[in-house]
C-alpha positions as CSV (number, residue, x, y, z in Angstrom):
1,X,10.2,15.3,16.0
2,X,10.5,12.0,16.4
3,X,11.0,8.7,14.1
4,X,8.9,5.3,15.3
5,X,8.1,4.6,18.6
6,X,6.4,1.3,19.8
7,X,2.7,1.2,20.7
8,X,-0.3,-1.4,21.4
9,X,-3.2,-1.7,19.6
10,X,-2.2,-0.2,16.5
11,X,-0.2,2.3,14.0
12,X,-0.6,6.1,15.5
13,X,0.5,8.8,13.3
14,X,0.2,11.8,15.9
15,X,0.6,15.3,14.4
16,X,2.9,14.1,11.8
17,X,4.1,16.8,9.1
18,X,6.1,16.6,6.3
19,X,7.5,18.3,3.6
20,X,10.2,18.7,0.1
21,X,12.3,21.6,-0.5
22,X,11.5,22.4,-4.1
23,X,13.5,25.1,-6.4
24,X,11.3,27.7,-8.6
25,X,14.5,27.8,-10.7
26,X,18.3,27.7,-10.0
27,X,20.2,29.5,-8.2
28,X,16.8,30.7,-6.3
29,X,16.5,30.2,-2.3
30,X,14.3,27.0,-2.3
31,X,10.7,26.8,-1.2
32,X,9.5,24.8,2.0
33,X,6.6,22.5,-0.1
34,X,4.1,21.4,3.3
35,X,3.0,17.9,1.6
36,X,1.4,16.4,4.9
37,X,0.2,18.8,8.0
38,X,-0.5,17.8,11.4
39,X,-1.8,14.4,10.3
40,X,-3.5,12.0,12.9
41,X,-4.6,9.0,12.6
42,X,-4.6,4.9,13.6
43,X,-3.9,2.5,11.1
44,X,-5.8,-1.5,12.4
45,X,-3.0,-3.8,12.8
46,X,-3.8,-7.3,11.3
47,X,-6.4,-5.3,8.5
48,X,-6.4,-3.5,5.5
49,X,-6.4,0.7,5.8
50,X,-7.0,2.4,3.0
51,X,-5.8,5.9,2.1
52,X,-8.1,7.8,-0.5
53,X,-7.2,10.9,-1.4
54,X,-6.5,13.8,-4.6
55,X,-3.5,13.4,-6.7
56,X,-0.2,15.1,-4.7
57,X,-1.7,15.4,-1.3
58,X,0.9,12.8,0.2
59,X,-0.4,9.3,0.3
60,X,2.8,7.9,-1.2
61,X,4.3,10.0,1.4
62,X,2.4,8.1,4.2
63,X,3.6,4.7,2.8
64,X,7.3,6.0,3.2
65,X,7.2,7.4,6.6
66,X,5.6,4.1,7.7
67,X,8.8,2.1,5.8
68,X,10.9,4.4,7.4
69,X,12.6,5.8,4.3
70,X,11.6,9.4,5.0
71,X,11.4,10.7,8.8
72,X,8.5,12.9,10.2
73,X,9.7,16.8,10.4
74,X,7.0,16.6,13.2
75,X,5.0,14.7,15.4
76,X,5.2,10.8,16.0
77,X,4.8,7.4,14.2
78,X,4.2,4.5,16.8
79,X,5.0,1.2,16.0
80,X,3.2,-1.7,17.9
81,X,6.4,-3.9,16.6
82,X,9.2,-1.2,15.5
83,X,11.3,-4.4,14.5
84,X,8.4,-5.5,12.3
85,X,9.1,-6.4,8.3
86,X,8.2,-4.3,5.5
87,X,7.1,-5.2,1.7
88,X,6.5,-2.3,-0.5
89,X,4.8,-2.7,-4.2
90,X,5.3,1.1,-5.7
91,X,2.9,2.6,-8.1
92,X,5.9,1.7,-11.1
93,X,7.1,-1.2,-10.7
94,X,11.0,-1.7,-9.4
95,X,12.3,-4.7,-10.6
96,X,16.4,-5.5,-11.4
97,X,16.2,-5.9,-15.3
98,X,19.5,-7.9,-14.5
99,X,18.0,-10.7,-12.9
100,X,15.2,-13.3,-14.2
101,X,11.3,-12.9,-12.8
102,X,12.2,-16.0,-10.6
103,X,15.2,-14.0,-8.7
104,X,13.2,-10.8,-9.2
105,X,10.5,-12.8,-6.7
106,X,12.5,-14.0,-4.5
107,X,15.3,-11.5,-4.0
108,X,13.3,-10.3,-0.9
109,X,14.7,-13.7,1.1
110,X,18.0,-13.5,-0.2
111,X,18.8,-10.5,0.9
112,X,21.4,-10.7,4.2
113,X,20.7,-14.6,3.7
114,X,21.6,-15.9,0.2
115,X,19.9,-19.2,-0.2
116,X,15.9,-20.2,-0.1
117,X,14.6,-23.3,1.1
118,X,12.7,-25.2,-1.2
119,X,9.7,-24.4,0.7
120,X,9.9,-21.3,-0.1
121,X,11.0,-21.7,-3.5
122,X,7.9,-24.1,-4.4
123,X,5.4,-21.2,-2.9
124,X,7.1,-18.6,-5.0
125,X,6.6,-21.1,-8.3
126,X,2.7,-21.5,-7.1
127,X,2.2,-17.4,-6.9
128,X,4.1,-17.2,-10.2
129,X,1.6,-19.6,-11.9
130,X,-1.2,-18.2,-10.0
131,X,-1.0,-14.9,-11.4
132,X,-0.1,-16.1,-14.6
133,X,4.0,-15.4,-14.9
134,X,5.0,-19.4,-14.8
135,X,6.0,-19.4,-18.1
136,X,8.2,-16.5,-17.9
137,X,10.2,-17.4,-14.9
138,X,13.4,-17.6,-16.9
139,X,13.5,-14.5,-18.6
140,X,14.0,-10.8,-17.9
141,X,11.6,-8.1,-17.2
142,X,11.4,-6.2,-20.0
143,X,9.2,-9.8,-21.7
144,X,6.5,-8.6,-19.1
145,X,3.8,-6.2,-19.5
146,X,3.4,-3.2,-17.4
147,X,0.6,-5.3,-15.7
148,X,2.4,-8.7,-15.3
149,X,5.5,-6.7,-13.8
150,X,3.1,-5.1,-11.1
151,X,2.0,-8.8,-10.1
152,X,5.4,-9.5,-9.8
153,X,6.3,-6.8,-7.6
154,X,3.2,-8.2,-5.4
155,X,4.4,-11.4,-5.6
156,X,7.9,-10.6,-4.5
157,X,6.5,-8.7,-1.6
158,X,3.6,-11.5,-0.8
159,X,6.8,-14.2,-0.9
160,X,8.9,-12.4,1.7
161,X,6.0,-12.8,3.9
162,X,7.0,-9.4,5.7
163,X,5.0,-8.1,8.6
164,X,3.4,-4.8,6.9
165,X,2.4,-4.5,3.0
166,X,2.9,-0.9,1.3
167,X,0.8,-1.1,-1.7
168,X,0.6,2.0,-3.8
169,X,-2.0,1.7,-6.5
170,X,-1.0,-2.4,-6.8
171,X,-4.1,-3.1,-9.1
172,X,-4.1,0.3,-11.4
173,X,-2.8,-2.2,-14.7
174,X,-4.5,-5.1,-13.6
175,X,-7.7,-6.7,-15.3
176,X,-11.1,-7.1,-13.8
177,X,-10.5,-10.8,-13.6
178,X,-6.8,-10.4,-12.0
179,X,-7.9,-7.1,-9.7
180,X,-10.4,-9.5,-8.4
181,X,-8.3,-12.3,-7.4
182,X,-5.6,-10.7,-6.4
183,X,-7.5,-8.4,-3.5
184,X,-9.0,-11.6,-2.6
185,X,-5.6,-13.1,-1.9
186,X,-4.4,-10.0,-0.3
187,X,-7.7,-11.2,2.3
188,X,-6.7,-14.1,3.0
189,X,-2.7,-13.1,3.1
190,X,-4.3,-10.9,6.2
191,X,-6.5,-13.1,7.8
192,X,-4.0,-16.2,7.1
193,X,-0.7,-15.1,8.5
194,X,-1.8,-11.9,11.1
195,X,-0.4,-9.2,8.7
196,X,-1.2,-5.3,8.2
197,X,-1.9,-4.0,4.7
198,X,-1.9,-0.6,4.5
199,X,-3.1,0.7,0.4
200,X,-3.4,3.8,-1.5
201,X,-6.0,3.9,-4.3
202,X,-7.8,6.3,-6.1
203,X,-10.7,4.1,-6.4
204,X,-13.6,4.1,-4.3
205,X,-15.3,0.8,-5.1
206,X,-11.6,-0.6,-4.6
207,X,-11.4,0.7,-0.8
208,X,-15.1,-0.6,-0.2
209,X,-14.7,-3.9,-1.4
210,X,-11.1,-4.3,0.4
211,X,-11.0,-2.0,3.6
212,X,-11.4,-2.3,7.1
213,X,-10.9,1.3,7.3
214,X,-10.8,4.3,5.2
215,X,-8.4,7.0,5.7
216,X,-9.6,10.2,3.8
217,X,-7.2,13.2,2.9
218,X,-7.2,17.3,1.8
219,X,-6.1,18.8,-0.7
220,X,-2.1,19.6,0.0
221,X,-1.4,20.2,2.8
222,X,-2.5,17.4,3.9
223,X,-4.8,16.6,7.4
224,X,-6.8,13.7,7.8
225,X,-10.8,15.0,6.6
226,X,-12.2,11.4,8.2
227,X,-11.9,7.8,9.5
228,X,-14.3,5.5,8.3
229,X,-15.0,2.0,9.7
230,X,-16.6,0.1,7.2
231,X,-19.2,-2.7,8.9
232,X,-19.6,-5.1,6.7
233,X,-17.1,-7.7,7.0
234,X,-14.4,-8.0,4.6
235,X,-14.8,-12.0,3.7
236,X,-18.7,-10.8,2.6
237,X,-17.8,-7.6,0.6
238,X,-15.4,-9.9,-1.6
239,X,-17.9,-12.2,-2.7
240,X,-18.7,-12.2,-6.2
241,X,-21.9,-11.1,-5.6
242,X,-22.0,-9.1,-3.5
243,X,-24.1,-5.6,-4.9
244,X,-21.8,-2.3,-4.0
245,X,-25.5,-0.9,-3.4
246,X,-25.6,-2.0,0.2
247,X,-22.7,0.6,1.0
248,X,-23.8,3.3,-1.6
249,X,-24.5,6.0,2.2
250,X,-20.7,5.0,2.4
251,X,-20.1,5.8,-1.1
252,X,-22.0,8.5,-0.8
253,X,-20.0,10.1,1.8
254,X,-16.6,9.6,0.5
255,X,-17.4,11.5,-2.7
256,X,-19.1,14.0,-0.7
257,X,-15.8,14.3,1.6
258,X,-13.6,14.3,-1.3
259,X,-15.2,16.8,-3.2
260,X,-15.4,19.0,-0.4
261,X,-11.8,19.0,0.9
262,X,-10.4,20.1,-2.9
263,X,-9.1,23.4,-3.0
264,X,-11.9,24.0,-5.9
């Protein structure tokens, strides 16, 4: 067993299990749950992977064994910078109903620092009005929509400009218009500033449009069914017009894979 150890080229996970301790009811000797088994892999550093998968096979899991907030009960996770930065937008969003959206987005540099250069502050105040949450800088939380407080939880992670983005379902409140912008600023937050996004979706289109690779799970317990290089380059795929049809084999494929690693 071992936590993360550094590496080259990119993210390894190398026979990396993991599981809870669950209780069938009280006072009842509790019941090893095997969530991930064995699972292998190599996540691009400097790209966007994406983790497709059925509900409760572990791909939240993934994201916090990467962030370090879990440990593998096996194998290895190697780190090509084991010092690197971590943003993390979770599938609800966690935001301090105490502070305003403006501190909420940029608590992420105050942390161990306590002030913000105005630099900073004026990029913060462009994402804000970007993604349409200028006019509620000054007030609380609870004023926002379930979707506005996901793209604030995006924005706060975009503004601490940390190495590695978790992203767990970032877009499932988000409009067509919004989804759309948004993963073409998450493109050019990659290609822009040499970071690694690493996503979990449900959606297939989604991981098309966005990936550089597809990582595709079982049913729990979790191993790794395929790896799946998409060709066409990112930039292209996010065009507006660009027809889904030219990856349909890759569509395809994933369903097929899907379908047949359910326990059905």
């Amino acid at each position: 067993m071992s936590v993360q150890q550094p590496c080259q080229a990119s993210i390894v996970f190398q026979n990396v299990s993991f599981g809870y301790e669950t209780y069938i009811q009280k006072n009842v000797k509790s019941i090893h749950l095997e969530v991930l088994h064995k699972i292998s892999c190599h996540l691009k550093v400097g790209g966007i992977t994406v983790i497709l998968g059925p509900s409760g096979c572990g791909k939240s899991t993934i994201l916090n064994l990467l962030a370090g907030e879990l440990a593998p009960q096996e194998g290895i996770i190697r780190m090509p910078n084991p010092s690197a930065t971590f943003g993390f937008v979770f599938q609800t969003p966690t935001l301090m109903p105490w502070k305003s959206v403006l501190e909420n987005a940029l608590f992420g540099l105050t942390v161990g620092n306590g002030s913000v250069s105005n630099e900073a502050k004026e990029n913060c105040k462009f994402l804000l009005d970007k993604y349409g949450l200028a006019e509620f800088e000054h007030k609380f939380p609870r004023s926002l929509s379930g979707g506005m407080q996901q793209r604030l939880s995006l924005v706060r992670a975009m503004v601490a400009n940390s190495d590695i983005l978790l992203l767990d379902e970032p877009f499932s409140n988000s409009d067509f218009v919004m989804r759309y912008q948004l993963q073409n600023d998450l493109s050019d937050y990659i290609t822009n500033g040499n970071k690694t996004i690493v996503m979990v979706t449900h959606d297939i289109d989604e991981a098309l449009r966005l990936a550089d690779a597809i990582i595709i799970l079982s049913d729990r317990p979790s191993t790794v069914l395929e790896e799946i290089e998409i060709s066409i380059p990112r930039a292209e795929r996010l065009k507006l017009g660009f027809q889904l049809d030219r990856l349909s084999s890759e569509t395809a494929r994933i369903r097929k894979i899907l379908l047949e690693g359910r326990d059905i």
